[in-house]
C-alpha positions as CSV (number, residue, x, y, z in Angstrom):
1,X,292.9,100.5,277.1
2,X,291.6,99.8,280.3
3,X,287.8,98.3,280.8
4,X,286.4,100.7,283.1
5,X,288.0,103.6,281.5
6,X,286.1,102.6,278.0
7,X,283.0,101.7,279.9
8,X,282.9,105.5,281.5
9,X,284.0,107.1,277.9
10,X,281.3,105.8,276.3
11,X,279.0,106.2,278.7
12,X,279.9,109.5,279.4
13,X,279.4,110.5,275.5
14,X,275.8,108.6,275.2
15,X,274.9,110.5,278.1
16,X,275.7,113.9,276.6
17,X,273.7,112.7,273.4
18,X,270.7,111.7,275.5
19,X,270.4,115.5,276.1
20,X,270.7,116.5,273.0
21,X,269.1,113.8,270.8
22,X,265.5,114.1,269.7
23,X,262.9,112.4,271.7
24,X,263.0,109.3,267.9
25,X,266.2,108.5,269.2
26,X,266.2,108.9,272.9
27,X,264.9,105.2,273.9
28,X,267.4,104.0,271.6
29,X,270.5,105.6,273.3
30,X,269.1,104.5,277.0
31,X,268.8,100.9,276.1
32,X,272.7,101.2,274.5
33,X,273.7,102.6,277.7
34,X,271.7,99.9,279.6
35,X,273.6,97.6,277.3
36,X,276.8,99.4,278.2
37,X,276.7,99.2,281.7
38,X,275.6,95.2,282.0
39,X,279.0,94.1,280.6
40,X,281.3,92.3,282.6
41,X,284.8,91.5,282.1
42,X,285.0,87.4,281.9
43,X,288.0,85.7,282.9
44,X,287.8,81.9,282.7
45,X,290.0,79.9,285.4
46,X,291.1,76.6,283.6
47,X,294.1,74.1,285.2
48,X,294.4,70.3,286.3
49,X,293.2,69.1,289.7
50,X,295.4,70.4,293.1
51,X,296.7,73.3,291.5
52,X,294.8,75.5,293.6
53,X,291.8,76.8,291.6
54,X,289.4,77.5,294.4
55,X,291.6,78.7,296.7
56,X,292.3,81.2,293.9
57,X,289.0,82.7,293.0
58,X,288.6,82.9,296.6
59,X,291.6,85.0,297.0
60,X,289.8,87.0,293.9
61,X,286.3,87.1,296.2
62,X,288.7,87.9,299.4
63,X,286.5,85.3,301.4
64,X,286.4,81.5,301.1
65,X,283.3,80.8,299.1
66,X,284.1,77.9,297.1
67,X,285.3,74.3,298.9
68,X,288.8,74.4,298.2
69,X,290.5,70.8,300.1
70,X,293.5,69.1,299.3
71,X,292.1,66.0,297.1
72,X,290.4,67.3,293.7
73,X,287.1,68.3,294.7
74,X,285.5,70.8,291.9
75,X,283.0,68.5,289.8
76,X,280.8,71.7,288.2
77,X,281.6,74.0,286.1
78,X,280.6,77.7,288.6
79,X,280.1,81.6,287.0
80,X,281.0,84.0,289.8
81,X,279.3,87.0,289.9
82,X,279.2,90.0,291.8
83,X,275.3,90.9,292.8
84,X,272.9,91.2,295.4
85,X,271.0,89.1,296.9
86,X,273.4,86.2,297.1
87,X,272.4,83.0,295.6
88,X,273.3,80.2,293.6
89,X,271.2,79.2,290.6
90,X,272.1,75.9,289.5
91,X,271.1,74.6,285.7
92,X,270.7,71.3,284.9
93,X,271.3,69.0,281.9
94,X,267.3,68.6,281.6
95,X,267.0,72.7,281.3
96,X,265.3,72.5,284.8
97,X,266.9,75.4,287.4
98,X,266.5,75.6,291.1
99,X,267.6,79.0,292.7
100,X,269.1,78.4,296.6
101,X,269.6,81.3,299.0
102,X,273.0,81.4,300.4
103,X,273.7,81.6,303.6
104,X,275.7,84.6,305.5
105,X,278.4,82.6,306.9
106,X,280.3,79.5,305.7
107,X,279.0,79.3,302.0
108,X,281.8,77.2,301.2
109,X,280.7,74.2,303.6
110,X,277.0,75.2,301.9
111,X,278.0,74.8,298.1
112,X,280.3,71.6,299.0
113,X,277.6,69.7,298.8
114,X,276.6,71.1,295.3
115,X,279.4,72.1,293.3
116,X,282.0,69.4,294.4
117,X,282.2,65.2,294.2
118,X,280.8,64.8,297.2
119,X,277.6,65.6,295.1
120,X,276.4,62.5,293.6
121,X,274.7,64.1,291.3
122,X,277.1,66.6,289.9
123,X,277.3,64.6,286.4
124,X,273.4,65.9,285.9
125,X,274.2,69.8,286.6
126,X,275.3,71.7,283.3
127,X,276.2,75.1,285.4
128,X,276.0,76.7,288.6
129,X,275.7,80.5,288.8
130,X,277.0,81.9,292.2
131,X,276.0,86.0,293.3
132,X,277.9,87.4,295.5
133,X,278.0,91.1,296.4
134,X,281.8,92.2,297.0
135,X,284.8,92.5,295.4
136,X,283.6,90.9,292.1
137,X,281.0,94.0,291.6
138,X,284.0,96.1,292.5
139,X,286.2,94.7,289.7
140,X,283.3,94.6,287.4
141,X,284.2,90.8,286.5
142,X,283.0,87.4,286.1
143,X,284.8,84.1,287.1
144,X,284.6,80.8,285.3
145,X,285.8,78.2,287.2
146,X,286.0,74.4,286.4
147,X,287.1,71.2,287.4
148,X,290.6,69.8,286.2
149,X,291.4,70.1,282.7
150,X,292.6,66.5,282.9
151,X,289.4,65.1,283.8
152,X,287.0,66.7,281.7
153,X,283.8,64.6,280.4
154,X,282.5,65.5,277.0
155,X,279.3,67.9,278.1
156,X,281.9,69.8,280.4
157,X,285.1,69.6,278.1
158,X,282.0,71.3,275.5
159,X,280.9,74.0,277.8
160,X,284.7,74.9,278.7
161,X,285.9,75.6,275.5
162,X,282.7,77.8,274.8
163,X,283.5,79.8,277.6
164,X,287.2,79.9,276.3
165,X,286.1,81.2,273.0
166,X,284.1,84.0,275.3
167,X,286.7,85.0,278.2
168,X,288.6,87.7,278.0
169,X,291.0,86.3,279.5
170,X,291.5,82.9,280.7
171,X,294.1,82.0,283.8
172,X,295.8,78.9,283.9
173,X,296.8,78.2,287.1
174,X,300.5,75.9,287.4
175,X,302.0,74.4,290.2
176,X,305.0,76.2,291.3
177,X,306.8,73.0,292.2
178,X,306.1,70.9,289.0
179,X,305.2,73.7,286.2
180,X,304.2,72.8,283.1
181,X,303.8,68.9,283.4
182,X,303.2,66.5,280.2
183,X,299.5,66.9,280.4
184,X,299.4,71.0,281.1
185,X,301.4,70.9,278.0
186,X,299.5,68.7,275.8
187,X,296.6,70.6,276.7
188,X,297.8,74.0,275.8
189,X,299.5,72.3,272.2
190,X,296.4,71.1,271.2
191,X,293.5,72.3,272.8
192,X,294.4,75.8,273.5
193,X,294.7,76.7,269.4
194,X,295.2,80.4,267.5
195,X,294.4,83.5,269.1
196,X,293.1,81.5,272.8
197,X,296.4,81.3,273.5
198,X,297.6,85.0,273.8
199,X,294.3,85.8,275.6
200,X,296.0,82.9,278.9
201,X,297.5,84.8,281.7
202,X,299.3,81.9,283.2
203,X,300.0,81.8,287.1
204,X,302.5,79.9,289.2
205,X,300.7,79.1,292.4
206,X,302.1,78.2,296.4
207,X,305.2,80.3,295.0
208,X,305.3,81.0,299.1
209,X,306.3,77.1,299.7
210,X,308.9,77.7,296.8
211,X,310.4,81.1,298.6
212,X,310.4,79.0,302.0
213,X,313.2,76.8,300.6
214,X,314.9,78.5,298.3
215,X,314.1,82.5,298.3
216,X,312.8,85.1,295.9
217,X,315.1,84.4,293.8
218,X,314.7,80.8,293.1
219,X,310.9,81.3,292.9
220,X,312.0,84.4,289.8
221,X,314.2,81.8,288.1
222,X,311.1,79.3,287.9
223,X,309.0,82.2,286.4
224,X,311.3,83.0,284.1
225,X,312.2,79.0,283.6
226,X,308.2,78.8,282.5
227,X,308.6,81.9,280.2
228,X,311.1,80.3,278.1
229,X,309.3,77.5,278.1
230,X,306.0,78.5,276.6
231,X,308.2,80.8,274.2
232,X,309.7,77.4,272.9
233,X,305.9,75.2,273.3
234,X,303.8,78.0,271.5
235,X,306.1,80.7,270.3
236,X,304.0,83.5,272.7
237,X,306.7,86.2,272.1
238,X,305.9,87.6,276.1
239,X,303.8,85.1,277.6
240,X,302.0,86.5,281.0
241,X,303.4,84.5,283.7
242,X,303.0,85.6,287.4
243,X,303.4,83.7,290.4
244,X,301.4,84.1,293.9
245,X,300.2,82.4,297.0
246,X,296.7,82.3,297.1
247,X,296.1,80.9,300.0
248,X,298.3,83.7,302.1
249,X,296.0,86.4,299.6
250,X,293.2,84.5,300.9
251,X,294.2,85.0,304.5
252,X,295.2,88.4,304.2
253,X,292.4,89.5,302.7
254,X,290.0,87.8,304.9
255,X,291.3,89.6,307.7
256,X,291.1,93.1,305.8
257,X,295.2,92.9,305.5
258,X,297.1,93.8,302.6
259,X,300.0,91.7,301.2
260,X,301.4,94.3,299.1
261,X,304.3,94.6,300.3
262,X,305.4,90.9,299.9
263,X,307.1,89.4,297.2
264,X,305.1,88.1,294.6
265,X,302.0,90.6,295.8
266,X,298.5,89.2,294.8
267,X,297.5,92.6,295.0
268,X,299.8,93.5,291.9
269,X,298.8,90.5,290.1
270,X,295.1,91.1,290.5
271,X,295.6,95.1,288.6
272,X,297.7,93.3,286.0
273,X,294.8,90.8,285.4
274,X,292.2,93.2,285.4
275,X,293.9,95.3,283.1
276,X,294.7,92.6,280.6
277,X,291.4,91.1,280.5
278,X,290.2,94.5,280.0
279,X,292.6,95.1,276.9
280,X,291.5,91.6,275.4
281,X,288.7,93.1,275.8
282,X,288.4,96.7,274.3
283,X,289.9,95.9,271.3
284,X,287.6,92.8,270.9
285,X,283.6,92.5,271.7
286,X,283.2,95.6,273.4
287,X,284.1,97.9,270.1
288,X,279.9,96.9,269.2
289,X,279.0,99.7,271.7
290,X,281.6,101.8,270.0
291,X,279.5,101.2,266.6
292,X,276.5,101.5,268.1
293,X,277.2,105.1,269.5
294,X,278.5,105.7,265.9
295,X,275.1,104.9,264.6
296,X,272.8,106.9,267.3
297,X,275.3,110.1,266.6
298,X,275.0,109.6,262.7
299,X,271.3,108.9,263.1
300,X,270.6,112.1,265.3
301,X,272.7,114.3,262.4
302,X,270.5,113.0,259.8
303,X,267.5,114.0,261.3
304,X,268.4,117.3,262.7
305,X,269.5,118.4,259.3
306,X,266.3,116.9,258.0
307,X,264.7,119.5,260.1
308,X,266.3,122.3,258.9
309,X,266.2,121.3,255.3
310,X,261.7,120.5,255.3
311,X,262.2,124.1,256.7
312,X,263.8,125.3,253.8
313,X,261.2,123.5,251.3
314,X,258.7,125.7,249.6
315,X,255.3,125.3,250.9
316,X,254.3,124.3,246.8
317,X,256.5,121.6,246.9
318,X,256.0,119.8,250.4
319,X,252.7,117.2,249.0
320,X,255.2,116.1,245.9
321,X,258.1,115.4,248.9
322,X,255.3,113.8,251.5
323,X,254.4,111.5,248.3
324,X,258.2,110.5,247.8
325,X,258.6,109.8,251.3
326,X,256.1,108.1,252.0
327,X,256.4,105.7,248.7
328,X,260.1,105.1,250.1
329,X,259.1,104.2,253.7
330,X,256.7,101.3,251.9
331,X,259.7,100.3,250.0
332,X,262.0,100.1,253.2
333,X,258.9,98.2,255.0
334,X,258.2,96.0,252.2
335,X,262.3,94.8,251.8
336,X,262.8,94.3,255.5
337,X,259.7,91.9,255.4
338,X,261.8,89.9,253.0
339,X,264.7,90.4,255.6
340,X,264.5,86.8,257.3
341,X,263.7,85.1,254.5
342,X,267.2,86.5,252.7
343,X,269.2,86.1,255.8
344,X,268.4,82.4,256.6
345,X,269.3,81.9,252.6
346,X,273.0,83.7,253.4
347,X,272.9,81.4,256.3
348,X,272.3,78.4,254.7
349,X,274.8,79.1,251.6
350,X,277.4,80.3,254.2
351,X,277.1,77.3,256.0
352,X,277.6,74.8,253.2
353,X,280.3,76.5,251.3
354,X,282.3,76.5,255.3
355,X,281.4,73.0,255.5
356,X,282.8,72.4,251.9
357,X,286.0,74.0,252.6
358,X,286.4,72.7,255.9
359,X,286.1,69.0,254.5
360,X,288.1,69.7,251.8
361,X,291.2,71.2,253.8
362,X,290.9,68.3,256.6
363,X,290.9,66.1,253.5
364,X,294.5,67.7,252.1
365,X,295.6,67.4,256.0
366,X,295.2,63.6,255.8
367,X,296.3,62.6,252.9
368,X,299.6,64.6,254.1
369,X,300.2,63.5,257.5
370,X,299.3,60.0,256.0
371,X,302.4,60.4,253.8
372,X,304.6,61.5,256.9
373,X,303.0,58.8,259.0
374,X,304.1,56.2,256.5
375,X,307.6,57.5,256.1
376,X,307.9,57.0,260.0
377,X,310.7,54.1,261.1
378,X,311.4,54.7,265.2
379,X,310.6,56.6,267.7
380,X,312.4,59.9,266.6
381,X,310.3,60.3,263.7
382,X,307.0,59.5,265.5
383,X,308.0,62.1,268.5
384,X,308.6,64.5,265.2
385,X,305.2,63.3,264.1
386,X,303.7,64.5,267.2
387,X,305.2,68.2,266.8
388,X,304.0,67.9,263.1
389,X,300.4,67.0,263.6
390,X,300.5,70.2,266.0
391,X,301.6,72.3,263.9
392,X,299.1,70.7,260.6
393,X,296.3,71.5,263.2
394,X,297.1,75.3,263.9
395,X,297.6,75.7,260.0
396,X,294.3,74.0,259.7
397,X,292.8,76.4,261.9
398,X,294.2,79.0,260.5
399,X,293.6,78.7,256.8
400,X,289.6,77.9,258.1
401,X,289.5,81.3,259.7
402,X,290.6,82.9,256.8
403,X,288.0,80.8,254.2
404,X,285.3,81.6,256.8
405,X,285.7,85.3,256.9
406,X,286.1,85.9,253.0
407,X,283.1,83.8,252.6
408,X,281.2,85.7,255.1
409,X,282.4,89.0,253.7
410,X,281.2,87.8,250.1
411,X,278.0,87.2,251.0
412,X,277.2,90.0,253.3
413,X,278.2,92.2,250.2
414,X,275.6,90.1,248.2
415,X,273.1,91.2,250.8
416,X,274.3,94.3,251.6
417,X,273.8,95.4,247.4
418,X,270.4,93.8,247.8
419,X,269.4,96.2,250.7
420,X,271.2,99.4,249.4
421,X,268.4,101.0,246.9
422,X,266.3,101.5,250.4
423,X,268.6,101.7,253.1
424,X,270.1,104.3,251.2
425,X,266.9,105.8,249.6
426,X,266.6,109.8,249.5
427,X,264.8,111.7,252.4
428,X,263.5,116.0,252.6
429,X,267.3,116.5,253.1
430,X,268.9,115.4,249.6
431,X,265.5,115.9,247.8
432,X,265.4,119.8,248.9
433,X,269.5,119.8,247.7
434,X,268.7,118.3,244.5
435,X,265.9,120.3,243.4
436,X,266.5,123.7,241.3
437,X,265.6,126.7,243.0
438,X,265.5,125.1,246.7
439,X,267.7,126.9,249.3
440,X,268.7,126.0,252.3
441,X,268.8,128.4,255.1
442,X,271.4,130.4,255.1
443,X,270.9,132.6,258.4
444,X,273.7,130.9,260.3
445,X,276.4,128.7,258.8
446,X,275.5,124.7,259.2
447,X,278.7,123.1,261.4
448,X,280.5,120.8,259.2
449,X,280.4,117.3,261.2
450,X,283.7,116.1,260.0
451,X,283.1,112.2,259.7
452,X,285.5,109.7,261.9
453,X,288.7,108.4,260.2
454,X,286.9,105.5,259.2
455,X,284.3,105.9,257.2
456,X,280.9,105.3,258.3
457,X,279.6,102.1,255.5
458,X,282.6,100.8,257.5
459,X,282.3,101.8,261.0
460,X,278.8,101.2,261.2
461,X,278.0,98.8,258.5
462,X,277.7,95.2,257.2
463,X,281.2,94.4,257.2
464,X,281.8,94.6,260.6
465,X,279.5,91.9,261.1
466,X,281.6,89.3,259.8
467,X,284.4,90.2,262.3
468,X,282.8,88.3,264.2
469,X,284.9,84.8,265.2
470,X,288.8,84.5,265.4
471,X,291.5,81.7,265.3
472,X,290.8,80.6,268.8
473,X,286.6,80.4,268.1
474,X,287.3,78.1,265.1
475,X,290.1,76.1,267.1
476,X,288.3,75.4,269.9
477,X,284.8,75.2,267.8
478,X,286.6,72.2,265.7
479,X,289.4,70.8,267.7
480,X,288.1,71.6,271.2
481,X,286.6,68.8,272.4
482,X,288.4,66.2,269.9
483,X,291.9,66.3,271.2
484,X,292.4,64.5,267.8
485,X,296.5,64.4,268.3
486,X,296.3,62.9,271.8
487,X,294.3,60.4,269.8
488,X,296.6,59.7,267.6
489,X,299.7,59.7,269.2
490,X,299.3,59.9,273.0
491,X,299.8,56.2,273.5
492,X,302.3,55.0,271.1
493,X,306.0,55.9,272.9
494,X,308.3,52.6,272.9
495,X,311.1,53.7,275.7
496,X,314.6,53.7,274.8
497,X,316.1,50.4,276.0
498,X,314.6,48.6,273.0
499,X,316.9,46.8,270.6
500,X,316.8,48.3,267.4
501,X,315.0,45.3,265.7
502,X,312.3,44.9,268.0
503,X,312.1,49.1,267.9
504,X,311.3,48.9,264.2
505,X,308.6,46.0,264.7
506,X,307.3,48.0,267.2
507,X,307.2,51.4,264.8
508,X,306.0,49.4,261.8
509,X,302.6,48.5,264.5
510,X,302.7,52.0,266.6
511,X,302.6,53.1,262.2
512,X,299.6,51.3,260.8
513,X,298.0,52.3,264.2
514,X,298.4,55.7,264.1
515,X,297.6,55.7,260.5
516,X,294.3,54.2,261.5
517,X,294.1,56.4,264.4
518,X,294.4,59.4,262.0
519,X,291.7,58.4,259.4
520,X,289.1,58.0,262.0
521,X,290.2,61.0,263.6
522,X,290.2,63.0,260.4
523,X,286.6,61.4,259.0
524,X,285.1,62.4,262.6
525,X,286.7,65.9,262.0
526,X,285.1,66.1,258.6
527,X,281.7,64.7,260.2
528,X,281.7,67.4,262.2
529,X,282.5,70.3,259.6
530,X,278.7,70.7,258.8
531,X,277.8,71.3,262.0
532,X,280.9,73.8,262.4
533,X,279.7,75.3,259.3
534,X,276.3,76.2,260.4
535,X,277.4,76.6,264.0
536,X,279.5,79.8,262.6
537,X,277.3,80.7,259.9
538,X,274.7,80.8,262.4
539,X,276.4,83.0,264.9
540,X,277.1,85.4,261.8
541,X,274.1,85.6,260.7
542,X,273.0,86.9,264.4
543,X,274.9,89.6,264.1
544,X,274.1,90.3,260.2
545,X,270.4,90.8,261.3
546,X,271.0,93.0,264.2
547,X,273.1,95.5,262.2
548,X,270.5,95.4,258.8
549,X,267.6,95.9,261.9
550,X,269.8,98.9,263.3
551,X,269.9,100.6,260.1
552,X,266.8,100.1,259.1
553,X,265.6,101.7,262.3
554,X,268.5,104.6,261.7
555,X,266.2,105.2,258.2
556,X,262.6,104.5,259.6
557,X,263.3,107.4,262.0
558,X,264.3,109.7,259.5
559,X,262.0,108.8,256.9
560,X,259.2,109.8,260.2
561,X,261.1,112.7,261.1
562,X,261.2,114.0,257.6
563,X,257.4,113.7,257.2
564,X,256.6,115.1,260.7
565,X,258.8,118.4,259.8
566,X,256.7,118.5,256.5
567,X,253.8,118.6,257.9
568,X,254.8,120.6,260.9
569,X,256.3,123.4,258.5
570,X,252.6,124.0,256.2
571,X,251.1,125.7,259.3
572,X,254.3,127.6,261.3
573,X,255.2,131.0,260.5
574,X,258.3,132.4,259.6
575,X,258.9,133.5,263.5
576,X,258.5,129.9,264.6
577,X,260.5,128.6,261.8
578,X,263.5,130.8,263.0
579,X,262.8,129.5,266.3
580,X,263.5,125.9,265.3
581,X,266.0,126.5,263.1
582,X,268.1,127.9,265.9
583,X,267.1,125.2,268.2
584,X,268.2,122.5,265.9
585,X,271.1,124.2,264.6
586,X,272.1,124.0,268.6
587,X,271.9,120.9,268.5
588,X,273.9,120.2,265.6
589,X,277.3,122.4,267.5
590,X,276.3,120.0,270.3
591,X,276.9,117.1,268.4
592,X,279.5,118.1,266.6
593,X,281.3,118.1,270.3
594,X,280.3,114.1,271.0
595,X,281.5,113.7,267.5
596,X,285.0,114.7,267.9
597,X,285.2,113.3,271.2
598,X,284.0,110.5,269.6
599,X,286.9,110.6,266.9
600,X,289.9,111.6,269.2
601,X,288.1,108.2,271.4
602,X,288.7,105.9,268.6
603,X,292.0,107.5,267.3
604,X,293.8,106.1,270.5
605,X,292.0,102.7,270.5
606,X,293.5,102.4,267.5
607,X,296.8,103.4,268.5
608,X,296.6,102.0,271.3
């Protein structure tokens, strides 16, 4: 489903419920669509030094605003984004920012001093954020770029992988004429890990020098040449691969020309980009404004039938149903002031029992790559070594994500139970149906507000918190900034012209090395599991809190509403009752509109 297309759906439907909701819930539904409308697709630009990167996102901008030269210049990591008035804020390692105004014309020559290595002090800048107005606001997108994969210190090597485990999408830019070299390959085998990898649009670029030579159809062959290949290196059924010349977009676009009727069009490319990033991500982050639109239309139900039903109650009966509610709006106050204190308990078991498990699984890992290591006697089996400690690093990953998730569905059930008795507590509504000899009004039908497919403890409850991290977040989280098999292996290749005795002395050494190379690697892994155990449990938590607070609010507006109509009902007359009665039950066929919009909506995100 296309970005823009979700963004105006559900924009569209929490503006409809803005005029219909009561003034409880109106606040809530403009800060959701405030929410709504700040998202930004985020595409992360990633590849080694000379492949073109700048040049590229300034084809994306259509003017050059980054330094693009021919030696490797690009020494700071730079978000792109599309904004008045143009700047560039620039965030140091210290936490210190200075904001700079940029200039009208020749911003690149500007930021060259900044972003590039002819800044001596690049090393001390964590991030530079650049504002543009333009094409970036048009295409409702942020750009990532960074310097060469291949020459990545820690802090930046850190900050790219987070912003991997964020993008929506994440281009890897290849040269046409030498695709898919050793490193680009190492890097994608063992730093690009799980999900990541089917979230990389990958982009041959100067295909125009390659069509020079040898035609369209030698440049299609080397596409479908890199296919193949990343079929065969990570087993991506239909990898993304384009190929374009973004320095002839660059020029095009500059001079308000269009190149799509070349071969190769950058034009096409950039609508296939857009749209993927914008799959990646409606069926990932964005489906939170999804749930909270659920919520505000559930919550708006509940209190118009509220209404109706303190309308119904029996003017004897309304002190014993303001006593109830207002002993069950202490309760909910008096359990949410216990709320931190429970959640940073679930945070702190969650992230020990991760921890345990991750230690223990890197643990089982060792001791059975030690085994293969030790059963190693040329270079053959080390090369198969290599491929093996690949694939014992994705299984890794992949048996984590699972642990992780049961262990953060366990105990948001735990908390979940705890919170149940008041999230859940009765208001006017199921006190008035429960009590003989109370009818509800009867004048005009109530709609039946038939409830989504899914059902709403699990469209708009705990559990959805814990979706909250994939294969690629743990991967990159654990492995990221390790590159444990490059440790391991990357220096220990003999050649082939070696006699077979001195090959074998020279496997027996490469052997006891790599063994030690793989129990260091392995204990610095499981050094790192706590952190990674409270770096997830953390994030989870987050998000644990924020739902819990949501519902809470969901109930504290109905628990109000409920009194306010009791109250209200003692002194109206039976004219004024009718009144509201009509007005709310208007309200109700409303909603019952946003509803199945709301349903048919999610029907084909699901199918989608």
């Amino acid at each position: 489903m296309e970005f823009d297309h979700f963004r105006c759906t559900v924009d569209s439907m929490l503006d409809r419920l803005s005029t219909t909701c009561d003034p409880e819930i109106v606040e809530r539904v403009l800060a959701a669509r405030k929410r709504l409308d700040a998202e930004r697709l985020k595409i992360l630009v990633v590849g080694e030094f000379s492949r073109g990167k700048s040049t590229f996102i300034n084809a994306l901008i259509g003017k050059p605003v980054l330094p693009s030269k021919v030696n490797p210049t690009t020494a700071t990591i730079n978000i792109l984004q599309g904004g008045s008035p143009p700047e560039a804020i620039v965030e140091y390692q210290d936490n210190h920012q200075e904001s700079l105004e940029l200039p009208e014309e020749r911003i690149n020559r500007f930021l060259d001093g900044i972003v590039t290595t002819a800044n001596e002090k690049a090393h001390a800048i964590r991030v530079v954020h650049i504002r543009m107005p333009g094409r970036l606001e048009r295409l409702q997108a942020d750009l990532v770029d960074t310097p060469g994969v291949n020459d990545l210190d820690q802090a930046r090597e850190e900050i790219t992988f987070k912003y991997l485990r964020e993008a929506d999408a994440a281009v890897m830019l290849l040269d046409a004429h030498q695709p898919l070299s050793e490193s680009e390959r190492i890097f994608l085998q063992q730093k690009v890990i799980g999900s990541d990898v089917h979230r990389v649009v990958f982009v041959l670029n100067k295909i125009d020098e390659v069509i020079a030579n040898g035609g369209a159809a030698q440049a299609e062959r080397i596409r479908q040449y890199v296919a193949q290949r990343l079929q065969e290196y990570l087993g991506i059924k239909q990898p993304e691969v384009h190929a374009v010349s973004s320095k002839n977009a660059l020029r095009a676009r500059f001079h308000g020309e269009s190149d799509s009727t070349t071969p190769f069009a950058f034009e096409s490319f950039e609508s296939r980009l857009i749209q993927f990033a914008g799959e990646q991500a409606t069926t990932g982050r964005l489906g939170d404004h999804l749930d909270r639109l659920y919520g505000l239309l559930e919550a708006q139900r509940t209190v118009s039938e509220e209404k109706i039903a303190c309308l119904s109650i029996d003017l004897r009966e309304i002190e014993g149903y303001l006593a109830t509610l207002e002993e069950n709006r202490r309760a909910l106050f008096a359990r949410l002031a216990q709320l931190d204190t429970r959640i940073e308990r679930a945070r702190r078991e969650l992230a020990e029992r991760i921890s345990d498990h991750c230690r223990s699984l890197i643990h089982q890992m060792k001791k059975a790559l030690t085994e293969k290591l030790q059963a190693c006697a040329n270079e053959d089996d080390i090369e198969n070594f290599r491929q093996e400690l690949s694939a014992a690093l994705r299984d890794l990953t992949v048996k984590l994500e699972t642990l992780a998730h049961e262990e953060s569905e366990r105990v948001l059930q735990e908390i979940e139970s705890d919170f149940h008795s008041v999230l859940e507590a009765p208001s006017a509504l199921v006190l008035a149906r429960g009590s003989a000899g109370i009818q509800l009004y009867t004048g005009q039908s109530m709609p039946v507000i038939n409830s989504p497919t899914i059902r709403p403890s699990e469209e708009f409850g705990l559990k959805d918190a814990a979706v909250g991290f994939g294969l690629g977040y743990l991967g990159a989280s654990l492995f990221g900034p390790i590159g444990i098999a490059a440790a391991i292996v990357g220096t220990y290749m003999f050649g082939k012209a070696k006699r077979e005795q001195r090959e074998a002395e020279l496997a027996r050494q490469a052997r006891e090395q790599m063994i030690n190379s793989l129990h260091e690697s392995c204990n610095s892994l499981a050094d790192r599991a706590q952190g990674f155990g409270e770096e997830i449990a953390s994030r989870e938590s987050q998000r644990l809190m924020e739902s819990l607070r949501e519902r809470a609010r969901n109930k504290e507006t109905v628990l109000r509403t409920s009194t306010d109509s009791l109250v209200g009902s003692k002194t109206q007359s039976k004219v004024e009752k009718d009144a509201l009665r009509e007005e709310t039950q208007l309200r109700l066929n409303q909603l019952q509109e946003i509803f199945d919009e709301y349903r048919s909506f999610k029907e084909k995100m699901i199918h989608a």
